[in-house]
C-alpha positions as CSV (number, residue, x, y, z in Angstrom):
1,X,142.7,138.0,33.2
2,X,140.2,140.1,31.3
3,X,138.5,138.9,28.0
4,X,140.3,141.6,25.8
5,X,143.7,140.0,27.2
6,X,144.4,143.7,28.3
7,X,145.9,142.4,31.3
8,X,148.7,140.5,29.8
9,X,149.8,143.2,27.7
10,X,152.6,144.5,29.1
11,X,154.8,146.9,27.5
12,X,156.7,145.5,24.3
13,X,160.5,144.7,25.1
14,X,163.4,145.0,22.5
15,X,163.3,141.9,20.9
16,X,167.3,141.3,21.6
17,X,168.3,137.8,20.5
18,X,164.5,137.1,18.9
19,X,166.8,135.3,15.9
20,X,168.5,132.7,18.2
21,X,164.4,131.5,19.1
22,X,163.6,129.0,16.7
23,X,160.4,130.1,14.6
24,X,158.5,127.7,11.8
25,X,157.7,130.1,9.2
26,X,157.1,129.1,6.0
27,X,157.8,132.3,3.1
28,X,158.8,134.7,4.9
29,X,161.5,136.9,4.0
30,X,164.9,137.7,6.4
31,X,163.9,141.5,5.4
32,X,160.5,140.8,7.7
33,X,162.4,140.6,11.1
34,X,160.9,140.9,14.7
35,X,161.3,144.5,15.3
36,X,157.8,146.0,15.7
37,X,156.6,149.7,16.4
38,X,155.3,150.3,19.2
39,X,152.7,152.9,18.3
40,X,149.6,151.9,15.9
41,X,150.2,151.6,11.5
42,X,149.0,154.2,9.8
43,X,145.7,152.6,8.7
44,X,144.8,151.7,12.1
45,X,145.2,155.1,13.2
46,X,142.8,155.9,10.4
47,X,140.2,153.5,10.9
48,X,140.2,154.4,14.5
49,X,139.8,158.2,13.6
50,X,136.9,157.1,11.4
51,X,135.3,155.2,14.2
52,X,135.7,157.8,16.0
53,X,134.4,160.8,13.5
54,X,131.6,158.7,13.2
55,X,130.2,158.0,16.2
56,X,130.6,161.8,17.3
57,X,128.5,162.3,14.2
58,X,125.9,160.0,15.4
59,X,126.5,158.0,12.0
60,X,127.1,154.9,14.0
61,X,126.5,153.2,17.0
62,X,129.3,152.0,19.0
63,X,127.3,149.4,20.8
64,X,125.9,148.1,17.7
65,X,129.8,148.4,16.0
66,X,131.0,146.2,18.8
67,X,128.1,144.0,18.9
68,X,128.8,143.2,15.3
69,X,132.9,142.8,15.8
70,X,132.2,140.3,18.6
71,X,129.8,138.5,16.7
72,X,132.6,138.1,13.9
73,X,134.9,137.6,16.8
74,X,133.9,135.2,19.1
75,X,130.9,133.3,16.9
76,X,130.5,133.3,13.2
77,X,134.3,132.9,13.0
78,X,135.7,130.6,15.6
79,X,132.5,128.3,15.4
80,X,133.7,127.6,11.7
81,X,137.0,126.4,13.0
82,X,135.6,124.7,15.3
83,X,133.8,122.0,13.5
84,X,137.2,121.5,11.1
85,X,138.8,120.7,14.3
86,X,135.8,118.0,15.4
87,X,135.9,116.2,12.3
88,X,139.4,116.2,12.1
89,X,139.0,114.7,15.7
90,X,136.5,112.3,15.0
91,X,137.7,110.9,11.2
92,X,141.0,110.5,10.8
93,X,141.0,110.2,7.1
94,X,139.7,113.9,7.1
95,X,143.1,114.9,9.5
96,X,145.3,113.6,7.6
97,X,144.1,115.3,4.5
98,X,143.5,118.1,6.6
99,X,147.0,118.3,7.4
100,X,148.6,117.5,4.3
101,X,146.2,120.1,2.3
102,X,144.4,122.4,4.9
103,X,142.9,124.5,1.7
104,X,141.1,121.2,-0.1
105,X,140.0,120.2,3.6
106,X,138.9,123.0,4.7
107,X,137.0,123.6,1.8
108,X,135.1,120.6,2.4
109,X,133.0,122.1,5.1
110,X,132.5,124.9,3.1
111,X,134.8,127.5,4.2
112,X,137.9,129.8,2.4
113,X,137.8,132.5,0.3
114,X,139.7,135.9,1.5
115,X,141.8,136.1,4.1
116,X,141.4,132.0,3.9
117,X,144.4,131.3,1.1
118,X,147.2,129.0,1.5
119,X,146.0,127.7,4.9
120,X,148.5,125.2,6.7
121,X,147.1,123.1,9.7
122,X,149.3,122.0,12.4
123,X,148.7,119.3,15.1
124,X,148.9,119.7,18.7
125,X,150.2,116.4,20.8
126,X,151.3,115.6,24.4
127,X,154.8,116.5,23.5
128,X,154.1,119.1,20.3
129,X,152.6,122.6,21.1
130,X,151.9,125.1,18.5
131,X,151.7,128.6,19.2
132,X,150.8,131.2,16.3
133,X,151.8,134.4,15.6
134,X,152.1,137.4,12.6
135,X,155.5,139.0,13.5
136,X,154.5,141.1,10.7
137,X,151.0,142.4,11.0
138,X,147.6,140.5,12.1
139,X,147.5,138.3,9.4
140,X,144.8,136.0,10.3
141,X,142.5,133.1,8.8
142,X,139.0,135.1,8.8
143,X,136.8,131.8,7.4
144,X,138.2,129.8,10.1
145,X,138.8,132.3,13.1
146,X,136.8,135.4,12.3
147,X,138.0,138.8,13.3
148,X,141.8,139.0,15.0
149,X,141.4,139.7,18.9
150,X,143.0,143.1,20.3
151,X,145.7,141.3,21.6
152,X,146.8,139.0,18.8
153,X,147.3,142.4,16.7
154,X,149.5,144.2,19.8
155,X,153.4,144.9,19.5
156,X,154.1,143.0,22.8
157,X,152.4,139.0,21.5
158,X,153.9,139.8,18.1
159,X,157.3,140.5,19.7
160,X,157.5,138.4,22.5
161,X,155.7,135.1,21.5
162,X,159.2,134.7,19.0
163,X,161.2,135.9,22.0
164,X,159.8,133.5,25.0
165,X,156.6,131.9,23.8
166,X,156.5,130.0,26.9
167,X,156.0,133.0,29.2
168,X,153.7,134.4,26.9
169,X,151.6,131.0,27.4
170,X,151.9,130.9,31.2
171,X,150.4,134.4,30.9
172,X,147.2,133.0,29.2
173,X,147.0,130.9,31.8
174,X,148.9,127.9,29.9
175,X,152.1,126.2,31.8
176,X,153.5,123.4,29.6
177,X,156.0,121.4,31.4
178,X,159.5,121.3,30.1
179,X,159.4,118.2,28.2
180,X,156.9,120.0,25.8
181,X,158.2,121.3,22.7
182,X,156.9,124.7,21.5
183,X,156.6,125.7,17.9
184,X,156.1,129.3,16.9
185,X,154.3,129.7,13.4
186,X,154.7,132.9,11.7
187,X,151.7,133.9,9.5
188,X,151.9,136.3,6.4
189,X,149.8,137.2,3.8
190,X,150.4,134.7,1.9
191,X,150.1,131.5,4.4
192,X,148.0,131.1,7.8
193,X,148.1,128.5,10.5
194,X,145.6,127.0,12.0
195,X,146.8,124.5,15.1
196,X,144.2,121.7,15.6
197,X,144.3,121.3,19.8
198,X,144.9,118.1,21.4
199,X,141.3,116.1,21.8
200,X,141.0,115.7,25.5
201,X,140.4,112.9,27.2
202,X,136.9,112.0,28.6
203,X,135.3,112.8,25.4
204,X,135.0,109.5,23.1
205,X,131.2,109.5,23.5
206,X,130.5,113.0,22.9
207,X,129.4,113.6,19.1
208,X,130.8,115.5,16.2
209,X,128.7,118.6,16.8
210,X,129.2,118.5,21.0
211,X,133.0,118.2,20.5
212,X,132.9,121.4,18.3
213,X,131.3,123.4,20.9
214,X,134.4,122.7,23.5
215,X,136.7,124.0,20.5
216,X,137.4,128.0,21.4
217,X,139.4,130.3,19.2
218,X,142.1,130.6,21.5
219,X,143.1,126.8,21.6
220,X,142.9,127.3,17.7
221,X,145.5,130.0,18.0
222,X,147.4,128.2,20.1
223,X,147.3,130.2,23.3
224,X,144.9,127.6,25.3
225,X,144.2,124.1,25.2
226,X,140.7,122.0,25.8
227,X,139.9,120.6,29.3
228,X,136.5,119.0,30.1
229,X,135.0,118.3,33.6
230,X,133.9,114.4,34.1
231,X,130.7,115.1,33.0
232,X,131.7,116.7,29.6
233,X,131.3,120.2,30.1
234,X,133.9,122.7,29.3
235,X,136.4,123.9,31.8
């Protein structure tokens, strides 16, 4: 499977019975639904003709516009996260307070602000996975995560992580056995989930700041979870 999650993309199905799947959101209204349109909102088609306009133009680079998405994307971001998760792992008076009032936690690192309100952490176990979502949109916690990833924005993972979440899982490479229970969180505007993975095992002598860097955005999400090799590198 391809970085950009192209690959598991596949072509958004009618979410038929998508009420009958059990989803732990927290505000939402019943006028929200799971119904998505297939085709691109009309700001992302303008931003996207922008883009576009611009780099014709020679106004922009594109390498240097993805360079700085990626950077938002897959370091400045997710690196934040990161360490919440590793001192949640490695103080548990900071977990619990994380989990009980992810803002004030949070905040204790230094991170929040927009796009960072009304955060809500949730734990993974041996028997508890989390999986979230934005049936909605792409609402997303940018102080934690950074920028949203193609695929978390898409039509199809909106849709069908409410409608099987456990094939959506197996497609990023993620089979939970059947004695696992799933939760599907559904962000808004106004509340975003962060899922704090499962610590795995082999890793009580590594420190606070070596436990952060096995921490990726996607087991933050909720899509992958945190293996390491005997010697304590990341698998």
């Amino acid at each position: 499977m391809d970085g950009s999650r192209r690959g598991f993309l596949k072509p958004v199905v009618t979410p038929v019975g998508a009420a009958a799947i059990p989803v732990h959101a927290q505000g939402r209204g019943e006028d929200h639904g799971y119904a998505q349109p297939a085709v691109p909102s009309d700001p992302t088609v303008r931003v996207k003709s922008l883009e576009s306009l611009l780099v014709e133009k020679g106004l922009v680079d594109r390498k240097a516009l993805d360079s700085l998405i990626d950077t938002y994307e897959h370091k400045v971001g997710p690196r934040n996260g990161a360490r919440v998760v590793a001192r949640a792992w490695v103080d548990s008076a900071y977990k619990q307070r994380l989990l009980a009032k992810a803002d004030a936690a949070i905040a204790e690192l230094g991170y929040g602000g927009l796009q960072g309100e009304h955060m809500v952490a949730v734990e993974n176990s041996s028997k508890v996975h989390n999986l979230v979502v934005c049936t909605l949109c792409s609402c997303y916690p940018w102080p934690v995560l950074g920028l949203p990833p193609n695929w978390y924005k898409s039509a199809p993972y909106r849709s069908r992580s409410v409608i099987d979440p456990r094939g959506v899982l197996r497609e990023f490479g993620l089979d939970l056995s059947a004695d696992v229970e799933v939760r599907v969180w559904d962000s808004t505007a106004e509340l975003r989930y962060l899922v704090v993975p499962e610590r795995p095992a082999g890793t009580d002598t590594l420190s606070e700041a070596q436990l952060a860097r096995l921490v990726t955005r996607d087991s933050m999400v909720g899509v992958a979870k945190i293996s390491v090799s005997p010697a304590g590198a990341k698998s």
